[in-house]
C-alpha positions in Angstrom: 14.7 2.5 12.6 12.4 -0.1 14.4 11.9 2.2 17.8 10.9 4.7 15.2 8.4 2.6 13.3 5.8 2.8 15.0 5.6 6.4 15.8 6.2 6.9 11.9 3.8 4.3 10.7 1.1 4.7 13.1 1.3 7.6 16.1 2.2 10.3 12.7 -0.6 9.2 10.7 -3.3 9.5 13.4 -3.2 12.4 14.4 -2.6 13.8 10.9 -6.1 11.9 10.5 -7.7 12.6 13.4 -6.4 17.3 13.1 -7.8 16.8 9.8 -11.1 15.1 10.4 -11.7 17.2 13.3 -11.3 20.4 11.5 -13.5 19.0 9.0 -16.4 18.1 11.5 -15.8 21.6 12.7 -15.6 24.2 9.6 -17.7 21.9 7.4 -14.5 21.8 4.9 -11.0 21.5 5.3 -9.0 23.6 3.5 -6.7 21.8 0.9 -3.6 23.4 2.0 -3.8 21.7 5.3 -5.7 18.4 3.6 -3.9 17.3 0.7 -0.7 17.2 2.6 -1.1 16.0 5.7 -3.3 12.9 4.0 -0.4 12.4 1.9 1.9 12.2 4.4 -0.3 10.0 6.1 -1.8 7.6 3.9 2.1 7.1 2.6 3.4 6.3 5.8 0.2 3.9 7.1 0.3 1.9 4.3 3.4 -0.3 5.6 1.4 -1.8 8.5 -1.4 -2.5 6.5 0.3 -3.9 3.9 2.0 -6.1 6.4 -1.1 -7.0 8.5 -2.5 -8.4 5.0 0.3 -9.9 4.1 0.3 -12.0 7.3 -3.8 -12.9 6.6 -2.9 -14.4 3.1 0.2 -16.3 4.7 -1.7 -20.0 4.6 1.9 -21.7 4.3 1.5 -23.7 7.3 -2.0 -24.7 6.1 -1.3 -26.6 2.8 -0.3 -30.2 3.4 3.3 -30.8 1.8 2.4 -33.7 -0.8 3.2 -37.1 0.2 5.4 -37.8 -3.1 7.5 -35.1 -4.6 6.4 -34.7 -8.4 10.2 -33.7 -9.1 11.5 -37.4 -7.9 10.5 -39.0 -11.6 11.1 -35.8 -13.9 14.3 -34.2 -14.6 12.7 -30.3 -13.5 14.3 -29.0 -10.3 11.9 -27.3 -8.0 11.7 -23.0 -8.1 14.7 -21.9 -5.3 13.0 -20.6 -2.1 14.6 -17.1 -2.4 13.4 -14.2 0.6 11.2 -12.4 0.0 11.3 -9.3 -2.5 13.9 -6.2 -0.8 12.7 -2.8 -0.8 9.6 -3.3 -0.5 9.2 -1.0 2.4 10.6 2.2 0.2 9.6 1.1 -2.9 5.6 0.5 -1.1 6.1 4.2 0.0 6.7 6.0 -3.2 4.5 3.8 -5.0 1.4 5.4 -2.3 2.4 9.0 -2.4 2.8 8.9 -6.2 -0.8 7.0 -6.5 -1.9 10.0 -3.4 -0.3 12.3 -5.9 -2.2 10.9 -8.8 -5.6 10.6 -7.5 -5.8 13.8 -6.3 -4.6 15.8 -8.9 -7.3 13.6 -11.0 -4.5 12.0 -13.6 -6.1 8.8 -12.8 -3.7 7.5 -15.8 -1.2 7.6 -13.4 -1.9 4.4 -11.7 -1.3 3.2 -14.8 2.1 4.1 -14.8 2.9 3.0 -11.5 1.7 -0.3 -11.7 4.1 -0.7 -15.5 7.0 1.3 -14.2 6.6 -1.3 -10.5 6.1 -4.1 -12.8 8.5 -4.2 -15.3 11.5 -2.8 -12.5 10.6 -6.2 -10.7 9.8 -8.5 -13.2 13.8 -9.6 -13.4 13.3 -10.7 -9.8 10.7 -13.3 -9.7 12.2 -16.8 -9.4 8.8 -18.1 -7.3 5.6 -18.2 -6.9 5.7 -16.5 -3.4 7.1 -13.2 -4.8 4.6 -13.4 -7.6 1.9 -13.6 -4.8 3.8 -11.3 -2.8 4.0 -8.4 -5.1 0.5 -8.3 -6.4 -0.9 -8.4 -3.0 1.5 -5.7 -2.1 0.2 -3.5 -5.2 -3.2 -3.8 -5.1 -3.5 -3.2 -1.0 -0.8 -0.4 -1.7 -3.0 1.4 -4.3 -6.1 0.5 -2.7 -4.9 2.4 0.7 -3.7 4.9 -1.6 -7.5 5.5 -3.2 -8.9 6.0 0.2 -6.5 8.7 1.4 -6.9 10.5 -1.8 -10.6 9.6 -1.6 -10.8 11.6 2.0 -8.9 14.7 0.9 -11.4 15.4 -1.7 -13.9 14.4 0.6 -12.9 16.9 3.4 -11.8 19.8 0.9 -15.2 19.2 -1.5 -18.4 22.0 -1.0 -20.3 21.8 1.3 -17.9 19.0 2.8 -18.8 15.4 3.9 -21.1 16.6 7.0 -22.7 19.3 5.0 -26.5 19.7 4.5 
């Protein structure tokens, strides 16, 4: 799966972009049948290494200073377990994009709504630190964010007279 990553996550999604922005510049619109599924696709399948990338930017673990004297040395609270990081985030970061793609674009904006509870309460049993806390609400909200704009561009390209119209 990694030799394949990239051509899934980035190589697919490009030139799904790039046939549909073309054919936008060129007819003035792009017909939805083409549009809506191709930004799907891509906007579902991009979102992994931009999820990562930002996930790498917020990473300042090797910037705090470790504090000089434990707090847990004088109290009788044990310290939350360093656990990995949350599984399945790669599939479950997927679905969560095409069904917010899915959402947008059909213009049941409530939808989000749903995602977000359904996401939420499946992985609220999972938490046992701060880090996957951290991890999953910056995973959501760059998710759905990259979601938005995908969903924002196929209405875009499909809308009269189109985004280069007069």
């Amino acid at each position: 799966m990694t030799a394949l990553r990239p051509l899934a996550t980035v190589a697919l999604p490009l030139v799904l972009v790039a046939v549909t922005a073309v054919w936008t510049w060129l007819a003035g619109t792009a017909p939805g049948v083409w549009t809506f599924p191709a930004l799907l696709v891509a906007g579902t399948l991009s979102g992994d290494p931009v999820v990562r990338a930002v996930f790498s930017f917020a990473d300042v673990s090797d910037e705090r200073p470790a504090p000089e004297v434990s707090p847990w040395t004088e109290s009788d609270a044990e310290a939350d377990p360093v656990d990995p990081p949350l599984r399945g985030g790669l599939v479950i970061g997927a679905l969560e994009r095409a069904a917010a793609i899915v959402s947008l674009m059909t213009g049941m904006v409530a939808g989000i709504a749903v995602i977000v509870a359904v996401k939420g309460l499946a992985r609220y049993g999972e938490f046992t630190n701060a880090q996957q806390r951290e991890q999953f609400i910056i995973g959501t909200l760059v998710s759905l964010l990259w979601a938005a704009l995908f969903a924002g561009a196929g209405l875009w390209c499909t809308t009269p007279p189109g985004p280069f119209g007069t």
